[in-house]
ZAZA-170691 format. One record per residue: x, y, z of N, C-alpha, C, O in turn; residue number from 1. Coordinates in steps of 0.2 Angstrom, whole numbers. Example, Ala and Ser with C-alpha at 12.3 -4.5 7.8 and 13.67 -1.06 7.14 Angstrom:
<<66 -28 39> <62 -22 39> <66 -16 39> <71 -17 42> 1> <<64 -11 35> <68 -5 36> <64 0 39> <67 6 40> 2> 
This chain:
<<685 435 539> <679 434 535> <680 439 529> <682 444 531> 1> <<678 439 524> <680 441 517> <675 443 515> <672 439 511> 2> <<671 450 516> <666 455 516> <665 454 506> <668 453 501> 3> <<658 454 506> <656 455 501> <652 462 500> <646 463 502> 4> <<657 466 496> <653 475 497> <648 475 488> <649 475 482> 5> <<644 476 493> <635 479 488> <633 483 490> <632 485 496> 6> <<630 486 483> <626 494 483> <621 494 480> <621 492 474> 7> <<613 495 485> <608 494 481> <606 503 479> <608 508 481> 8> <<602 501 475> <600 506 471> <594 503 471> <593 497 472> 9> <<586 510 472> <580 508 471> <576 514 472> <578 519 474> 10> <<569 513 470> <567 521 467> <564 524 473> <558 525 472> 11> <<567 526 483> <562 527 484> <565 524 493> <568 519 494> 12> <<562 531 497> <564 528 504> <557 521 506> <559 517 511> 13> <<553 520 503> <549 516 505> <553 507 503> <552 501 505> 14> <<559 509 496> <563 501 498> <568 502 498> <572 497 496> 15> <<572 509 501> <580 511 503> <578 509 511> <581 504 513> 16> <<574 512 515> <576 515 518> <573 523 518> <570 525 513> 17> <<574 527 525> <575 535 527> <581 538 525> <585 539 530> 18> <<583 539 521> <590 544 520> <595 543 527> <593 548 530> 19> <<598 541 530> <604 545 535> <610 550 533> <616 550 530> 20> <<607 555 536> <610 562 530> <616 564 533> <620 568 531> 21> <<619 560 538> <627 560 540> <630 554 538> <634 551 541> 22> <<627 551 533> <630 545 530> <631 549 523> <628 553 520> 23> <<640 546 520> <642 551 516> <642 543 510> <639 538 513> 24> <<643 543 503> <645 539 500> <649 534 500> <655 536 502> 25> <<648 529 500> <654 522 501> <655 522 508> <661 520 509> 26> <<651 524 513> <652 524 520> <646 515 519> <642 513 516> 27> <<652 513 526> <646 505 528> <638 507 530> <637 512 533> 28> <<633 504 528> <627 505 534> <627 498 536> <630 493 534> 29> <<622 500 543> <625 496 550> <616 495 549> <613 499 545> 30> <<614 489 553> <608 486 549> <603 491 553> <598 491 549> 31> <<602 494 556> <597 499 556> <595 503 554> <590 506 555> 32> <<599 503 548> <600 509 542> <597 505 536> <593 509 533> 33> <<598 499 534> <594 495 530> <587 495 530> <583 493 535> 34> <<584 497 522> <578 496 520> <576 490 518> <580 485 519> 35> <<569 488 515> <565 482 513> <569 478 509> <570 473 510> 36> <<570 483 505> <575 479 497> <584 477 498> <588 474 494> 37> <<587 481 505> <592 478 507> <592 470 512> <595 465 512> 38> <<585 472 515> <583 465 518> <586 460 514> <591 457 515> 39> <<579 460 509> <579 454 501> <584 450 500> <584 444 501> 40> <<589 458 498> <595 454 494> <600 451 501> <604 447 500> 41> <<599 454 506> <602 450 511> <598 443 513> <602 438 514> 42> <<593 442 514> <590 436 515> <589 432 508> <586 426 509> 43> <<591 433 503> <593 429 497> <601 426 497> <602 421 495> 44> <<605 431 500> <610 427 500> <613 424 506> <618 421 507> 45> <<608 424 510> <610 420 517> <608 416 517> <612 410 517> 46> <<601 415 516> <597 409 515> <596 403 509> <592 398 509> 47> <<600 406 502> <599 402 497> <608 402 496> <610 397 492> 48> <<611 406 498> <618 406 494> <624 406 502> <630 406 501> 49> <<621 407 506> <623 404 515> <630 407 516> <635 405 518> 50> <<629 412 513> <632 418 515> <631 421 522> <625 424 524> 51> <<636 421 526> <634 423 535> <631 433 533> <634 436 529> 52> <<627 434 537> <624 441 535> <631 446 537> <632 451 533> 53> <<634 445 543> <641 449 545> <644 451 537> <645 457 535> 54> <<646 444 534> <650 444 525> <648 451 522> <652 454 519> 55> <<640 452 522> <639 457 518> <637 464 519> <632 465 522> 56> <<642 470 516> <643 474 517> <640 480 512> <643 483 508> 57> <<634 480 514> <629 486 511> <634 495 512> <635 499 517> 58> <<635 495 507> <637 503 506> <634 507 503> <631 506 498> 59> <<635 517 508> <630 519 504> <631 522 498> <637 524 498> 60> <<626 522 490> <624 523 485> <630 531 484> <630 535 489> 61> <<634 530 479> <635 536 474> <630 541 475> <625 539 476> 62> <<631 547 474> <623 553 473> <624 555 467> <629 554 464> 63> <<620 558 465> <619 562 458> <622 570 459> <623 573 465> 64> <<623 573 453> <628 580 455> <622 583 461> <626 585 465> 65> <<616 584 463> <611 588 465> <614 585 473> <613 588 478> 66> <<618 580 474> <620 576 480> <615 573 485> <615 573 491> 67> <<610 568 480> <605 566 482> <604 558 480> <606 556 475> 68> <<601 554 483> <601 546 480> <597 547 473> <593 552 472> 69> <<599 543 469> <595 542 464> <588 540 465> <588 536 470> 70> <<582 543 462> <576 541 465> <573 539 460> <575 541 455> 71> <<564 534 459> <562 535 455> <565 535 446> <569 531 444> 72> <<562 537 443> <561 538 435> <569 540 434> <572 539 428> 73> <<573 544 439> <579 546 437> <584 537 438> <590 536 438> 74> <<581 534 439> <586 527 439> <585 526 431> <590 526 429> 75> <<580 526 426> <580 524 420> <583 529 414> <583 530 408> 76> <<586 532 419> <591 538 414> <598 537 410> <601 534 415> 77> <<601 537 407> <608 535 406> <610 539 408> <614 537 413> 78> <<610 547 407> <614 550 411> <617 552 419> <623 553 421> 79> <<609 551 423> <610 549 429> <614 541 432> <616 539 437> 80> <<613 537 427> <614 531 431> <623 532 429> <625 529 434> 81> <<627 534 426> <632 536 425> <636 540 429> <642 541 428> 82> <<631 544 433> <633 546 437> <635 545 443> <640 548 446> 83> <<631 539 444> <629 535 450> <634 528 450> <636 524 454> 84> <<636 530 444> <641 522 442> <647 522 443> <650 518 446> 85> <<648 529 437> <655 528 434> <661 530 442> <667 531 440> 86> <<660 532 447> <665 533 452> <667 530 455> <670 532 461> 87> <<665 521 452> <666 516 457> <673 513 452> <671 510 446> 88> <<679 514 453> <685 515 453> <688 510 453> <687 505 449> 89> <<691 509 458> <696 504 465> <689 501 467> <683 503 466> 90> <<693 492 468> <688 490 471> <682 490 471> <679 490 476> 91> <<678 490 466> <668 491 463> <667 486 469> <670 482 471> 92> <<660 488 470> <655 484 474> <652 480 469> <652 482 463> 93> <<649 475 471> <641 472 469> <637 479 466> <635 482 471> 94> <<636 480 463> <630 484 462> <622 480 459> <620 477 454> 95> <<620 482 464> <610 478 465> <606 486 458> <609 492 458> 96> <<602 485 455> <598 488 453> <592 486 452> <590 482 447> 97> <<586 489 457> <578 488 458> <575 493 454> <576 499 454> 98> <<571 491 450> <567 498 450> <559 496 447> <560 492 442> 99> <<554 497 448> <547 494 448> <546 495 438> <548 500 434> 100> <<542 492 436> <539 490 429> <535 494 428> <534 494 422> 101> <<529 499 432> <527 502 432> <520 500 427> <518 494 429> 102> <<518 502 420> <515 501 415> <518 495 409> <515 491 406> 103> <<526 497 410> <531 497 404> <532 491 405> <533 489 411> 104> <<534 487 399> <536 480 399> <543 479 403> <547 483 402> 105> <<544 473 406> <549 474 411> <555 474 409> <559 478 410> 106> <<556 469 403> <561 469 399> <565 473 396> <572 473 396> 107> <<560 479 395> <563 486 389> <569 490 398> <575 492 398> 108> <<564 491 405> <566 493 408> <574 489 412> <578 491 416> 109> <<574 483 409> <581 477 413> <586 481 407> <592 483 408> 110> <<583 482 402> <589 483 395> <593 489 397> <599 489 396> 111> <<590 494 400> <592 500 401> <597 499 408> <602 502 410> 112> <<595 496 410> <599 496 419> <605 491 416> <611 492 418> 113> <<604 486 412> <608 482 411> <615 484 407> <620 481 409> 114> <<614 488 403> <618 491 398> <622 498 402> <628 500 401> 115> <<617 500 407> <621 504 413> <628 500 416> <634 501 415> 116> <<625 496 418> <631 490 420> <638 489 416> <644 488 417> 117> <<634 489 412> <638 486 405> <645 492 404> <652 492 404> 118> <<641 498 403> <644 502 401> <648 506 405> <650 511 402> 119> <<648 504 412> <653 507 415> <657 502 419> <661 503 423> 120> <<657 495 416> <661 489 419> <659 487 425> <664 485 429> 121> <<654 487 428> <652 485 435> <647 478 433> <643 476 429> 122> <<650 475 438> <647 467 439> <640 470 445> <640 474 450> 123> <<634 465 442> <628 467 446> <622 463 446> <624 458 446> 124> <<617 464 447> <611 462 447> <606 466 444> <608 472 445> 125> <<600 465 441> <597 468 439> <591 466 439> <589 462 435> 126> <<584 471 445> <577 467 446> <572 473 444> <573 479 446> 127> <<567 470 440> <562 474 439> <555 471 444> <551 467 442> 128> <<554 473 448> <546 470 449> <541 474 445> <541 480 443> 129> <<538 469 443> <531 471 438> <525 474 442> <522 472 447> 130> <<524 478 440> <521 485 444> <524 486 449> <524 493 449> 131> <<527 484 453> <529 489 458> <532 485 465> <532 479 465> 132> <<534 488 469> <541 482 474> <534 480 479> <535 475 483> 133> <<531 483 479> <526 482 485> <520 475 483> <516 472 486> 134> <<523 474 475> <519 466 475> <523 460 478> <520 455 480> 135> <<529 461 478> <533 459 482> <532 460 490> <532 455 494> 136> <<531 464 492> <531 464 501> <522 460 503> <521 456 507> 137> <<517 462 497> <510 460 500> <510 453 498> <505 450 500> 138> <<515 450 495> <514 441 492> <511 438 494> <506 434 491> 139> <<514 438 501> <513 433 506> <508 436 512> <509 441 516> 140> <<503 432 512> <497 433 516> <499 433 522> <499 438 525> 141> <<502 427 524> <501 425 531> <507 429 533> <508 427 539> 142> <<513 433 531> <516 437 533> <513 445 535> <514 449 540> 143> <<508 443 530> <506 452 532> <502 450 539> <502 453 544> 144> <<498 445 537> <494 448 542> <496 447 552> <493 448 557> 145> <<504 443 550> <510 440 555> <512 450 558> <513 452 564> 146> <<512 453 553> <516 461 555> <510 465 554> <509 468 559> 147> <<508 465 552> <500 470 552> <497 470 556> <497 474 561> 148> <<493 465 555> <486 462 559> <480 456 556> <478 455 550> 149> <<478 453 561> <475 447 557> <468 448 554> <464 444 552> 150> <<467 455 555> <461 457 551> <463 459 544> <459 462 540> 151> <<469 458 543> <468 461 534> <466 453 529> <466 447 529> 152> <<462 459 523> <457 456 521> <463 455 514> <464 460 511> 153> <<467 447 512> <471 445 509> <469 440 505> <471 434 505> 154> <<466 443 500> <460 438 494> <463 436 487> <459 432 483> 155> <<469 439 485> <472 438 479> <479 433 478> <482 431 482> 156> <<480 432 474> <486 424 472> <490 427 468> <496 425 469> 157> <<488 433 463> <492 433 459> <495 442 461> <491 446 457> 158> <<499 444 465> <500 451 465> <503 456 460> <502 462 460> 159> <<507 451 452> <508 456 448> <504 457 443> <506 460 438> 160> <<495 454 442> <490 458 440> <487 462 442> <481 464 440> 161> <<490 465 449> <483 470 450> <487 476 445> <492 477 442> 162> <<483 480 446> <483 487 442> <488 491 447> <489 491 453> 163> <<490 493 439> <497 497 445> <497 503 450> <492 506 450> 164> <<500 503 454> <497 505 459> <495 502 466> <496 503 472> 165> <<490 499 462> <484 495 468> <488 490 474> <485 490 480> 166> <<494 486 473> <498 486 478> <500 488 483> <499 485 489> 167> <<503 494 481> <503 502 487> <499 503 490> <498 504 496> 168> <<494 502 487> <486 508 489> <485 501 496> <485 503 502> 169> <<485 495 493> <482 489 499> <485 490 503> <482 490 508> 170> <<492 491 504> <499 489 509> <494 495 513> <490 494 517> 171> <<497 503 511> <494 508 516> <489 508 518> <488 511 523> 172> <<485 504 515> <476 505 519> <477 501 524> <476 503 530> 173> <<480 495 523> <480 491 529> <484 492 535> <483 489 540> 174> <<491 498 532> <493 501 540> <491 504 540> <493 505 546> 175> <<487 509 538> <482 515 539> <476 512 545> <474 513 551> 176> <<474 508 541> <468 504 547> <468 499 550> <462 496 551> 177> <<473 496 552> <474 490 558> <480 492 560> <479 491 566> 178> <<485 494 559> <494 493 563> <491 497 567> <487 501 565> 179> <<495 497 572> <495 502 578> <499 507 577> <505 506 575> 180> <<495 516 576> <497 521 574> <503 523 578> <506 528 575> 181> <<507 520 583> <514 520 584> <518 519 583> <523 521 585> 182> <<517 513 576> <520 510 571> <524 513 564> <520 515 560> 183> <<530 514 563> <533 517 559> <533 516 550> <537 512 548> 184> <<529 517 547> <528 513 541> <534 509 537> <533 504 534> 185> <<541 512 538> <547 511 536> <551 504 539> <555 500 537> 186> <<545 506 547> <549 498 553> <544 494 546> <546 492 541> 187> <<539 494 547> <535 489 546> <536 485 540> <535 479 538> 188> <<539 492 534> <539 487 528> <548 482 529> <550 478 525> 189> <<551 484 534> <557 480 536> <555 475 535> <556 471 531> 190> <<550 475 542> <548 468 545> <544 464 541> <542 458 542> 191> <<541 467 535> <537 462 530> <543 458 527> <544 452 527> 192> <<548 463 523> <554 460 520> <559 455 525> <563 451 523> 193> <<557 454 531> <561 450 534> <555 443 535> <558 438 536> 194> <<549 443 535> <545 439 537> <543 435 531> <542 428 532> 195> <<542 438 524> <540 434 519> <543 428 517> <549 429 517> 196> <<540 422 515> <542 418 512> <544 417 504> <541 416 498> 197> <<552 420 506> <553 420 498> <553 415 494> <554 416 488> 198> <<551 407 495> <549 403 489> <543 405 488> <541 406 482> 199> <<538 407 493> <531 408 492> <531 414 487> <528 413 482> 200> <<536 421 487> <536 424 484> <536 424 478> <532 426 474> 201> <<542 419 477> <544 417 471> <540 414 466> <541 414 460> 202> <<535 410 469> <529 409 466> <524 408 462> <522 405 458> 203> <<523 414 466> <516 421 467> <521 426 461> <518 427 456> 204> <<527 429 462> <528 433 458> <534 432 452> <540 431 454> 205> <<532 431 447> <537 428 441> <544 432 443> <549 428 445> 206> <<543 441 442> <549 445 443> <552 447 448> <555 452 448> 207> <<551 443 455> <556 440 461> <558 438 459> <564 439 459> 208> <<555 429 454> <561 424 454> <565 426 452> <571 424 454> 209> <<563 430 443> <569 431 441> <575 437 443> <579 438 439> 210> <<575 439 450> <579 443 452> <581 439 458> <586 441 461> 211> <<578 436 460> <582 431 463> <586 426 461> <591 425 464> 212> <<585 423 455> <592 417 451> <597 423 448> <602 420 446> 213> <<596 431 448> <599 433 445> <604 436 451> <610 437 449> 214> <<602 437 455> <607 438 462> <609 433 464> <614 435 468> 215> <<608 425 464> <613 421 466> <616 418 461> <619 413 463> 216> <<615 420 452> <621 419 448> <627 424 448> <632 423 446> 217> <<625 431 450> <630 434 452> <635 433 458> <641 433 459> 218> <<631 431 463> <634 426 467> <641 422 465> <647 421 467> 219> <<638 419 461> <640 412 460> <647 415 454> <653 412 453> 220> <<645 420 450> <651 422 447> <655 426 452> <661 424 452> 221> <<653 429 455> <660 433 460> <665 427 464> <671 427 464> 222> <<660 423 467> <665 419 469> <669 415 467> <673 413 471> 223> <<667 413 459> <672 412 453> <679 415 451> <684 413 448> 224> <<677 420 453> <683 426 451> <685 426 454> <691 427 452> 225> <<684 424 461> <688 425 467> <693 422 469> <695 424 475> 226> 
């Protein structure tokens, strides 16, 4: 079977993932080691692009000179994303790039990640969620309240108007006050990212979809080339 190797990049252990600090760069992670946003792209390509999950070989992120993931506002950087880029040599991976829209229009932020791509020769994808990746995991009602609990109060249709932030704020209140406090916030937003219905998501949020047709046109080019 003929391994498809991807590297996500994303601003933040709440959609990497926990660090595993004996995992060195371009080492495999094994699915335990997979965050919310490795899920995604792996359940987009299994289930839209039928890709057996074994096929795909999540590798870990390049570090910046500090020898740390990129996090956060340093993904909108040129000089760290160059960092993070240019040492993909031999064999380049898939490079996935997430990073949330915050206030700023999503566009300005694709251009910058795009042009990263561009300009170190790396074939990729590139997703902005508009305010924040957690409009994405909250989408889907009858998911949360499948992993949460069925007391969460899930009254909204459209998750990329709420005010930025407010996302977050809902996801934490509601494992703050229904998950059982044995519950790992990290397991949980796994298990959102594996429960949600991503047509549903797709739906409800404009900038899934477009990083969803944007990772299965990359798809669809790699195994062109191939």
């Amino acid at each position: 079977m003929t391994a498809v190797c991807m590297v996500v990049h994303a601003e933040g252990p709440g959609d990497l993932g926990t660090p595993i600090w004996d995992l060195s760069p371009k080492d495999s992670l094994q699915p335990d080691d997979l965050g919310p946003a490795h899920i995604i792209v792996q359940r987009i390509l299994t289930e839209d692009a039928q890709i057996p999950a074994p096929a795909i070989d999540f590798m870990e992120p390049l570090r910046t000179k500090t020898g740390a993931r990129a996090r956060g506002s340093q993904l909108l950087k040129s000089s760290i994303l160059d960092e993070i880029l240019a040492g993909w040599l031999l064999a380049p991976p898939l490079i996935i790039l997430l990073v949330d829209s915050d206030d700023q229009p999503p566009s300005e932020r694709a251009s910058i990640l795009e042009a990263a791509l561009e300009r170190n020769s790396l074939a990729g994808a590139v997703g902005v969620a508009v305010r924040e990746f957690e409009s994405w995991l909250i989408a889907d009602a009858k998911a949360i309240r499948q992993v949460i609990g069925s007391e969460v109060r899930h009254d909204f249709q459209s998750p990329e108007t709420l005010a930025c932030g407010e996302a977050k704020q809902n996801l934490q209140k509601w494992i703050q006050d229904i998950a059982h406090p044995s519950r790992q916030l990290t397991d949980i937003r796994r298990e959102l990212a594996n429960a949600m219905n991503l047509d549903l998501v797709a739906k409800l949020c404009p900038s899934f979809k477009a990083f969803r047709q944007a990772l299965l046109a990359l798809d669809a080019q790699h195994a062109k080339v191939k």
